[in-house]
Backbone as XML, in Angstrom:
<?xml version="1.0"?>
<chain id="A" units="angstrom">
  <residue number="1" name="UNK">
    <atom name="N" x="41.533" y="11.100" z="-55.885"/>
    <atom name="CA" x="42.172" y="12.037" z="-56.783"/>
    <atom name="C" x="43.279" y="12.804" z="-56.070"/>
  </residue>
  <residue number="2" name="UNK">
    <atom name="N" x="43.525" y="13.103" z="-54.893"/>
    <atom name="CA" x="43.941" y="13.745" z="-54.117"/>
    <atom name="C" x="45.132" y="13.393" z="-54.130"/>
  </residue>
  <residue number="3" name="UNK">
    <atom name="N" x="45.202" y="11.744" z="-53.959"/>
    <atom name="CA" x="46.147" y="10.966" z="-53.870"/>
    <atom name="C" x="47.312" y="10.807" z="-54.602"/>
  </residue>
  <residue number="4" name="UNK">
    <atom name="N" x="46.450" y="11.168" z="-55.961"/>
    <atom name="CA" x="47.178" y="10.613" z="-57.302"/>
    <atom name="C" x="47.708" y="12.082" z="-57.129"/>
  </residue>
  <residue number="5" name="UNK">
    <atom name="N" x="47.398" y="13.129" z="-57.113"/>
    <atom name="CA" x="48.044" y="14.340" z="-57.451"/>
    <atom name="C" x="49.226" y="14.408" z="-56.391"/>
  </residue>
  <residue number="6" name="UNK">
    <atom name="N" x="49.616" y="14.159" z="-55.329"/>
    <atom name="CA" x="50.680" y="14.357" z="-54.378"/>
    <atom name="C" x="49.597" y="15.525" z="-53.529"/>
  </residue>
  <residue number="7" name="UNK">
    <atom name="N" x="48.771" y="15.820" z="-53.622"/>
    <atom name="CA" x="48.575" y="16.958" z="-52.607"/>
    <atom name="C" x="47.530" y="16.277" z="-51.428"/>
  </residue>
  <residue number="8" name="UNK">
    <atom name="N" x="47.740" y="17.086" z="-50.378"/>
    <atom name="CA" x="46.470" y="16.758" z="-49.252"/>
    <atom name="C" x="45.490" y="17.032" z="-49.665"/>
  </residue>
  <residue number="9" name="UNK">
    <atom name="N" x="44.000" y="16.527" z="-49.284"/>
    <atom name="CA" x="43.041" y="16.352" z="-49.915"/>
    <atom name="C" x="42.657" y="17.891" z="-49.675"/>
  </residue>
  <residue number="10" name="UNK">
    <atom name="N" x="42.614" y="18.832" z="-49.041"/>
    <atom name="CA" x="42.294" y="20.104" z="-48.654"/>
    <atom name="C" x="43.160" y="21.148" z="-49.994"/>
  </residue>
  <residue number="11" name="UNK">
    <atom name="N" x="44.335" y="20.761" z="-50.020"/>
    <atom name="CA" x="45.155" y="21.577" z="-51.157"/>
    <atom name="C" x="44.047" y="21.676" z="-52.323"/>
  </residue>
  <residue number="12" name="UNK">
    <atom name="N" x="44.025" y="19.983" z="-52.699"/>
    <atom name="CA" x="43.546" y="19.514" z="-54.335"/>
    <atom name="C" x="42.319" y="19.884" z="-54.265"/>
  </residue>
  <residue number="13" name="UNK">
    <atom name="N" x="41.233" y="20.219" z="-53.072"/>
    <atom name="CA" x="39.628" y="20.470" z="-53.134"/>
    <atom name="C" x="40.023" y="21.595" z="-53.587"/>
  </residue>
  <residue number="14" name="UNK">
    <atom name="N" x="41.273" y="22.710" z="-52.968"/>
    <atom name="CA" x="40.953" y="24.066" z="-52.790"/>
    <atom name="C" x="41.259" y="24.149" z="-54.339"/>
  </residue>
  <residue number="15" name="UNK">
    <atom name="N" x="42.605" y="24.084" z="-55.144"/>
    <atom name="CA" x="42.631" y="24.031" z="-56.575"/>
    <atom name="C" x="42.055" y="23.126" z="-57.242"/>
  </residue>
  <residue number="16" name="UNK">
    <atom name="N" x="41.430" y="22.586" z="-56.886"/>
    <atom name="CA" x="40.215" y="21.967" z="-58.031"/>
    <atom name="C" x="39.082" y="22.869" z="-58.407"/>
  </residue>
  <residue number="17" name="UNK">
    <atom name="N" x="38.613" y="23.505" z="-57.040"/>
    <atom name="CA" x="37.350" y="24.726" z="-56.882"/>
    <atom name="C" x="38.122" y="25.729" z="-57.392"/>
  </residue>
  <residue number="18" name="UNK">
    <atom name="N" x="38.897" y="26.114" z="-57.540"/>
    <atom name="CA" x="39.759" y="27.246" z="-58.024"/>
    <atom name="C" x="39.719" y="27.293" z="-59.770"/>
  </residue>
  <residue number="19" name="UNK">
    <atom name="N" x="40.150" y="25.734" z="-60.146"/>
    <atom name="CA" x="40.481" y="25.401" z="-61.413"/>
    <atom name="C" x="39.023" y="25.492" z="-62.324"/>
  </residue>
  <residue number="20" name="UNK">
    <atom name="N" x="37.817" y="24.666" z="-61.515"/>
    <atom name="CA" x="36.645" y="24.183" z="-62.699"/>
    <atom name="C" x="35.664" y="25.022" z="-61.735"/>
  </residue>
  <residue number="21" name="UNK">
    <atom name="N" x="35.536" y="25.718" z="-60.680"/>
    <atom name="CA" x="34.492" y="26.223" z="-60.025"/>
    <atom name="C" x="33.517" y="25.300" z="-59.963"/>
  </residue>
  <residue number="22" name="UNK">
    <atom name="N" x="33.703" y="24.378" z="-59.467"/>
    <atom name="CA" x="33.036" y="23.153" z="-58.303"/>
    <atom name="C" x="34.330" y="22.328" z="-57.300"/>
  </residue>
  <residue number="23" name="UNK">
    <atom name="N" x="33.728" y="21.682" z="-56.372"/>
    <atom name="CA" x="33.857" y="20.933" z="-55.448"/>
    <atom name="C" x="34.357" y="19.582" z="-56.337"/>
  </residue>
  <residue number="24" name="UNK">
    <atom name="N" x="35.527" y="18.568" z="-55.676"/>
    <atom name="CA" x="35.313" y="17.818" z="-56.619"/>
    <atom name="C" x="34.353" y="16.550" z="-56.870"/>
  </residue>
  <residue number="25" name="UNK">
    <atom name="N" x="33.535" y="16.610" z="-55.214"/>
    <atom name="CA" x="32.454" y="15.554" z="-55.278"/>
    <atom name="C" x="31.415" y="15.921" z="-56.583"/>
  </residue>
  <residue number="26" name="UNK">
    <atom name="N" x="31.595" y="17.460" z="-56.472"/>
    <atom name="CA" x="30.120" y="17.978" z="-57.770"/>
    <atom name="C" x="30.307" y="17.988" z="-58.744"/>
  </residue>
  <residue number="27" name="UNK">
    <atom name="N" x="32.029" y="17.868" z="-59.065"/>
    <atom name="CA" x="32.483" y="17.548" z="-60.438"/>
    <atom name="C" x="31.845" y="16.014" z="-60.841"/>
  </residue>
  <residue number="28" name="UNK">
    <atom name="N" x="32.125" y="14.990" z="-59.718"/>
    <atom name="CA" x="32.298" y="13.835" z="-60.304"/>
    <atom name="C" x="30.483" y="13.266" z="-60.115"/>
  </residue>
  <residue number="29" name="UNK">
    <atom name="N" x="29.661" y="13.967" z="-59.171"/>
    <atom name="CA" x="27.861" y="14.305" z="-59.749"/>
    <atom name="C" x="27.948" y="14.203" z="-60.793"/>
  </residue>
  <residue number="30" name="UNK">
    <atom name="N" x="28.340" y="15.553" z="-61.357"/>
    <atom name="CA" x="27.847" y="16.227" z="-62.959"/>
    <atom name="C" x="28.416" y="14.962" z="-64.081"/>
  </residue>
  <residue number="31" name="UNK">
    <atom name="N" x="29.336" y="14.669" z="-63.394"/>
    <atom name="CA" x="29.700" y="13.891" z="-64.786"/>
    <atom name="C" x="28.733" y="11.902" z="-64.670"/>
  </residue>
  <residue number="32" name="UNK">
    <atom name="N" x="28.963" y="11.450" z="-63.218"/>
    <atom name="CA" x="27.820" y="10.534" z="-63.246"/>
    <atom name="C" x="26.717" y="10.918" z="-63.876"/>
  </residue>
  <residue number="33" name="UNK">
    <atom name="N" x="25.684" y="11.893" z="-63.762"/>
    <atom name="CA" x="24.603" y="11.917" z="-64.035"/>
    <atom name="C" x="24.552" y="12.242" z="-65.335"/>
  </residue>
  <residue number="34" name="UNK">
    <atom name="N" x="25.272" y="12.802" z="-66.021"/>
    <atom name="CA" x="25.760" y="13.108" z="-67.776"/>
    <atom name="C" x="25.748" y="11.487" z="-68.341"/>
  </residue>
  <residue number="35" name="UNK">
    <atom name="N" x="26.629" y="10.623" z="-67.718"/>
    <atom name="CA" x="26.452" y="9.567" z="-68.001"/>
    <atom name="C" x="24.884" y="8.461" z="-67.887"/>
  </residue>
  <residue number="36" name="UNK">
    <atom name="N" x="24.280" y="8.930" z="-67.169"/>
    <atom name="CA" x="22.692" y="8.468" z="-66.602"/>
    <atom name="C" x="21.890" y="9.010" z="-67.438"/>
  </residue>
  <residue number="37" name="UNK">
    <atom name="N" x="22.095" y="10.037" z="-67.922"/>
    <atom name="CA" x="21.682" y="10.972" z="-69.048"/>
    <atom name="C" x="21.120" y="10.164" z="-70.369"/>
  </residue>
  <residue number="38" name="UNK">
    <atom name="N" x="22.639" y="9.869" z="-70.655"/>
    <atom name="CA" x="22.731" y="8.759" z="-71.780"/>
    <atom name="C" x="22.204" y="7.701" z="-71.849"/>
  </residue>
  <residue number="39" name="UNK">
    <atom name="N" x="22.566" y="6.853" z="-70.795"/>
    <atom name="CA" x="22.040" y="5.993" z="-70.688"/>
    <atom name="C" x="20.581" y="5.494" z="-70.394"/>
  </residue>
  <residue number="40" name="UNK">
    <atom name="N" x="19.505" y="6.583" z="-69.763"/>
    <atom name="CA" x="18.810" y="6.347" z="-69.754"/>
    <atom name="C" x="17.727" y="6.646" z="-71.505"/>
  </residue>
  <residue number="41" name="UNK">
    <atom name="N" x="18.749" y="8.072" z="-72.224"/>
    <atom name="CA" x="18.008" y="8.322" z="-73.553"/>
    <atom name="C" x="17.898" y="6.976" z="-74.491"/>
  </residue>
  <residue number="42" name="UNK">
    <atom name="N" x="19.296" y="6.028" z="-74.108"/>
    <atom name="CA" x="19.069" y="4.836" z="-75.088"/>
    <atom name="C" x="17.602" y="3.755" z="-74.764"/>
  </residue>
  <residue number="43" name="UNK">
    <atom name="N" x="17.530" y="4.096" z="-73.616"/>
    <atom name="CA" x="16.431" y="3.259" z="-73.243"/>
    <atom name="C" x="16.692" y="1.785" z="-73.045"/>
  </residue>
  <residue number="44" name="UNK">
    <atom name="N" x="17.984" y="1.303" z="-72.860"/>
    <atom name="CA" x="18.247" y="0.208" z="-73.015"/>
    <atom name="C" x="18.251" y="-0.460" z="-71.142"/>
  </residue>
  <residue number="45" name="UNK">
    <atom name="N" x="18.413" y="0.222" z="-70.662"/>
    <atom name="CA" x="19.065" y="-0.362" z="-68.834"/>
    <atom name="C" x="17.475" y="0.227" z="-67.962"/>
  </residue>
  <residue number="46" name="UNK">
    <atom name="N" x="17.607" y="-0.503" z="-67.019"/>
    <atom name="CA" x="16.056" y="0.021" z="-65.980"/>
    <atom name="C" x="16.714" y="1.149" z="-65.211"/>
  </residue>
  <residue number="47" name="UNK">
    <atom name="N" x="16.082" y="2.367" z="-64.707"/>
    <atom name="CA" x="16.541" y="3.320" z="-64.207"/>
    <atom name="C" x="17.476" y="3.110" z="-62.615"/>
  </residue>
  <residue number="48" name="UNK">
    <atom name="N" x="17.204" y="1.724" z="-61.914"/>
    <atom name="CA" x="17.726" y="1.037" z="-61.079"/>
    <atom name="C" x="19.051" y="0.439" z="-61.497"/>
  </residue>
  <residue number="49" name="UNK">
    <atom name="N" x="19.433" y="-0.174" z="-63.085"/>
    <atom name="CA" x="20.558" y="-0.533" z="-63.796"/>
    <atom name="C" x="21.348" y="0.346" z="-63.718"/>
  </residue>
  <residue number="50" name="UNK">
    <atom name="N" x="21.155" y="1.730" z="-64.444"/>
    <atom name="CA" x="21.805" y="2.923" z="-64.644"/>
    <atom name="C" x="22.090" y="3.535" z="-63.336"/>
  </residue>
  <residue number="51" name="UNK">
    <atom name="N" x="21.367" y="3.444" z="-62.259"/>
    <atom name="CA" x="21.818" y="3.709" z="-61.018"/>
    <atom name="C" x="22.881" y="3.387" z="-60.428"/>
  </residue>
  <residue number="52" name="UNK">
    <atom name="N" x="22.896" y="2.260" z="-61.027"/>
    <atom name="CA" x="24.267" y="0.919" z="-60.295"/>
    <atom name="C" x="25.475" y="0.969" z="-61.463"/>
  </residue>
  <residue number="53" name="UNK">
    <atom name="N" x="24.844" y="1.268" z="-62.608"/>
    <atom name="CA" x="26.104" y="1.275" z="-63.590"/>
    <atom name="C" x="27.055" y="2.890" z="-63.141"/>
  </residue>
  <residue number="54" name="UNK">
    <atom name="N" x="26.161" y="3.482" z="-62.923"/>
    <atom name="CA" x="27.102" y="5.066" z="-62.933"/>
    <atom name="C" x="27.801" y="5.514" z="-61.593"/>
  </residue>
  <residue number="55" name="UNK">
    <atom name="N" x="27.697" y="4.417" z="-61.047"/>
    <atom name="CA" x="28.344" y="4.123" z="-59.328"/>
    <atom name="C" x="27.564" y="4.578" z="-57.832"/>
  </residue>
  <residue number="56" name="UNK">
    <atom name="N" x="26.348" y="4.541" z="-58.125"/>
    <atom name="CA" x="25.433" y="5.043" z="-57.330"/>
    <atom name="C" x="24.644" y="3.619" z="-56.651"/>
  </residue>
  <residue number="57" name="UNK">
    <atom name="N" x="24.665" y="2.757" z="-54.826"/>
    <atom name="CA" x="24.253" y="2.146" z="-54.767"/>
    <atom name="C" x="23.195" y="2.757" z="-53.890"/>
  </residue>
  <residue number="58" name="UNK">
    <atom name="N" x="22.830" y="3.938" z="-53.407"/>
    <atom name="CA" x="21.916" y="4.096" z="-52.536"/>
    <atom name="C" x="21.038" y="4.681" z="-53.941"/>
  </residue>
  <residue number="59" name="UNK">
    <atom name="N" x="20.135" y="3.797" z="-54.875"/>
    <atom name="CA" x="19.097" y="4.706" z="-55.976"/>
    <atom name="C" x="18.002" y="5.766" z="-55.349"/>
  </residue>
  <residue number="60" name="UNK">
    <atom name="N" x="18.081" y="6.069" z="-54.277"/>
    <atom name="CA" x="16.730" y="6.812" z="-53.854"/>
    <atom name="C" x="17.422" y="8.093" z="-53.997"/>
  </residue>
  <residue number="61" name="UNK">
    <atom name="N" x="18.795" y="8.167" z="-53.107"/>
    <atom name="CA" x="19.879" y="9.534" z="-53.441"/>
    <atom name="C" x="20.123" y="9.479" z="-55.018"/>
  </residue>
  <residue number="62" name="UNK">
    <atom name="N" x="20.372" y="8.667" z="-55.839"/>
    <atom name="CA" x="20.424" y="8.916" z="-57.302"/>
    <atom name="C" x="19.331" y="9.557" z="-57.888"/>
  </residue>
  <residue number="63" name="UNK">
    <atom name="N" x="17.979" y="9.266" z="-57.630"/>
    <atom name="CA" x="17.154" y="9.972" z="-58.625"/>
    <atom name="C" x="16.807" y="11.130" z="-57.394"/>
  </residue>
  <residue number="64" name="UNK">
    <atom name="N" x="16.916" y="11.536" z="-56.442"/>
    <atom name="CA" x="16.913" y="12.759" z="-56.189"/>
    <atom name="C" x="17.947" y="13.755" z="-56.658"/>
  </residue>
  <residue number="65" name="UNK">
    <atom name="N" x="19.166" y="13.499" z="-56.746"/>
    <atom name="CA" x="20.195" y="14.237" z="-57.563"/>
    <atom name="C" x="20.021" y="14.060" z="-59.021"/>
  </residue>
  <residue number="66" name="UNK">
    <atom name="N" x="19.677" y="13.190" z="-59.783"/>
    <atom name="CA" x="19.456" y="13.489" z="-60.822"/>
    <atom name="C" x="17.792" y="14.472" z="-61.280"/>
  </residue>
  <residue number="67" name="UNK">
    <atom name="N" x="17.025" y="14.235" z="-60.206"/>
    <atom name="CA" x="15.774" y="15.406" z="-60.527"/>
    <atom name="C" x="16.425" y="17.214" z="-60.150"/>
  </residue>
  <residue number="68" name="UNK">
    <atom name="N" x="17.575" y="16.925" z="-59.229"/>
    <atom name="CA" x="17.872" y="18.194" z="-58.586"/>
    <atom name="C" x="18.689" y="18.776" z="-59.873"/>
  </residue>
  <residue number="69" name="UNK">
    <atom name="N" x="19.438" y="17.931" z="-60.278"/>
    <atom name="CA" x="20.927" y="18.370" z="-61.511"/>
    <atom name="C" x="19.909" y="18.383" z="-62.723"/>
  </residue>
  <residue number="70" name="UNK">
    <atom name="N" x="18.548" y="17.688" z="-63.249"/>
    <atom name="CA" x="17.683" y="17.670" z="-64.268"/>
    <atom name="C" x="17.054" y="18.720" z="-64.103"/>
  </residue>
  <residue number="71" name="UNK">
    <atom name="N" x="15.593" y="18.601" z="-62.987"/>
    <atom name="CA" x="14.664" y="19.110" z="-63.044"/>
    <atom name="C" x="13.884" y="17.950" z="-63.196"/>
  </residue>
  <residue number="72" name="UNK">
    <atom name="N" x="14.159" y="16.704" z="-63.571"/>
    <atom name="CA" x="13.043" y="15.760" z="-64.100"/>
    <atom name="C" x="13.283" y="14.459" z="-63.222"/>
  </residue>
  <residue number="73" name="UNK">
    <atom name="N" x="12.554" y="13.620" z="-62.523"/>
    <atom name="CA" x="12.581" y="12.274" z="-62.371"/>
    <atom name="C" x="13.105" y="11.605" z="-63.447"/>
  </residue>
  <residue number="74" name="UNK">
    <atom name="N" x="14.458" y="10.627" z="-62.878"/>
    <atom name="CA" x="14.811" y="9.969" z="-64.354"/>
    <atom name="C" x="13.781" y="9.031" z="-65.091"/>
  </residue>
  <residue number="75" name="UNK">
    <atom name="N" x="12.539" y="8.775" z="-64.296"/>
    <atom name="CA" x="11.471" y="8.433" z="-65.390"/>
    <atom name="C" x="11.161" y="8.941" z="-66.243"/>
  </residue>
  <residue number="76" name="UNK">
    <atom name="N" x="10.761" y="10.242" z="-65.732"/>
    <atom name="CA" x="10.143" y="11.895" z="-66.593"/>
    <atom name="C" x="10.670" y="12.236" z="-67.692"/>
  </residue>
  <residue number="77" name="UNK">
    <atom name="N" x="12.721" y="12.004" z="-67.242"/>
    <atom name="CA" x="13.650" y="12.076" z="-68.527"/>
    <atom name="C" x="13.567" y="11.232" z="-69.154"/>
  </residue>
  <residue number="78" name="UNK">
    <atom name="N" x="13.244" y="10.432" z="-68.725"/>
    <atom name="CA" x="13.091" y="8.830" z="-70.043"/>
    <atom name="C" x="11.756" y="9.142" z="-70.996"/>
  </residue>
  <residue number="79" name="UNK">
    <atom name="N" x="10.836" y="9.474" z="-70.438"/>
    <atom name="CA" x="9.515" y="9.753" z="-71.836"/>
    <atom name="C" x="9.938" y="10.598" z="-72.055"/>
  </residue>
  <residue number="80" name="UNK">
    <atom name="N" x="10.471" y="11.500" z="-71.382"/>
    <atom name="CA" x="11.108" y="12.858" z="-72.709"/>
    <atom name="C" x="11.725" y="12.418" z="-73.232"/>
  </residue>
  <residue number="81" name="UNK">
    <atom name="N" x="12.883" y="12.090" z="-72.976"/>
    <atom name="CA" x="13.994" y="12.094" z="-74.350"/>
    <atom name="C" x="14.185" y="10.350" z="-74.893"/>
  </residue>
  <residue number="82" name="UNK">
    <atom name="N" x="13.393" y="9.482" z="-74.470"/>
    <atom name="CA" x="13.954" y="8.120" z="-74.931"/>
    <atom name="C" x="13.377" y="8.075" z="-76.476"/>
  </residue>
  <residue number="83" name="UNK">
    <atom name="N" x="14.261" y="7.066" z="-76.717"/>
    <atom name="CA" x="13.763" y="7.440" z="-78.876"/>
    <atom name="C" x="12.238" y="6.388" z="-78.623"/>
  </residue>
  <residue number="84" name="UNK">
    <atom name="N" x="11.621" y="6.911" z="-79.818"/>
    <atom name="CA" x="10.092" y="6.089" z="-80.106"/>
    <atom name="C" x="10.463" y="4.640" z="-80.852"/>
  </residue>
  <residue number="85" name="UNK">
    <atom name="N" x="9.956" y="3.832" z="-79.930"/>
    <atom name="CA" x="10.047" y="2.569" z="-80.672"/>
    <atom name="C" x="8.569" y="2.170" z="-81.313"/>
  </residue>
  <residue number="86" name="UNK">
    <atom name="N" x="9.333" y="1.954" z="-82.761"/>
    <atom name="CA" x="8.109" y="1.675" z="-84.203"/>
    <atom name="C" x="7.276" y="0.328" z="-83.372"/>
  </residue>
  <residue number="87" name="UNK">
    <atom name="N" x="6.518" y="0.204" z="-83.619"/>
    <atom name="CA" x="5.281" y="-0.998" z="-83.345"/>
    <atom name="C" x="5.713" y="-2.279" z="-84.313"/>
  </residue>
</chain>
């Protein structure tokens, strides 16, 4: 991102944290795991899929950041919020 803007990466961290009050690694967290979010409520991908789809290849750091940014194991979030499938 840094790149694309013309600035040194130190400028664009400092007005990025300035602009949205995060970092921009924690910007681009929040928004992976928003996406993991989803994807795991459809119930359609294995929590290892959604790991790899939302650009995360180390999954052990994924579902610890997503329990840290949740509160829930993305299992935990999956029986919570995945829809009930009829019998």
């Amino acid at each position: 991102m840094a790149g694309q803007s013309g600035l040194s990466r130190r400028t664009f961290a400092r007005r990025f944290a300035t602009a949205t009050g995060r970092r921009p690694i924690n910007y681009v967290h929040a928004l992976r795991i928003e996406r993991a979010r989803q994807l795991i409520e459809a119930g359609t991908f294995s929590i290892d899929d959604v790991g790899y789809q939302v650009g995360y290849e180390d999954l052990a750091f994924f579902r610890r950041l997503f329990r840290r940014m949740t509160g829930l194991t993305p299992a935990a979030y999956r029986r919570k919020f995945a829809p009930i499938v009829a019998p």
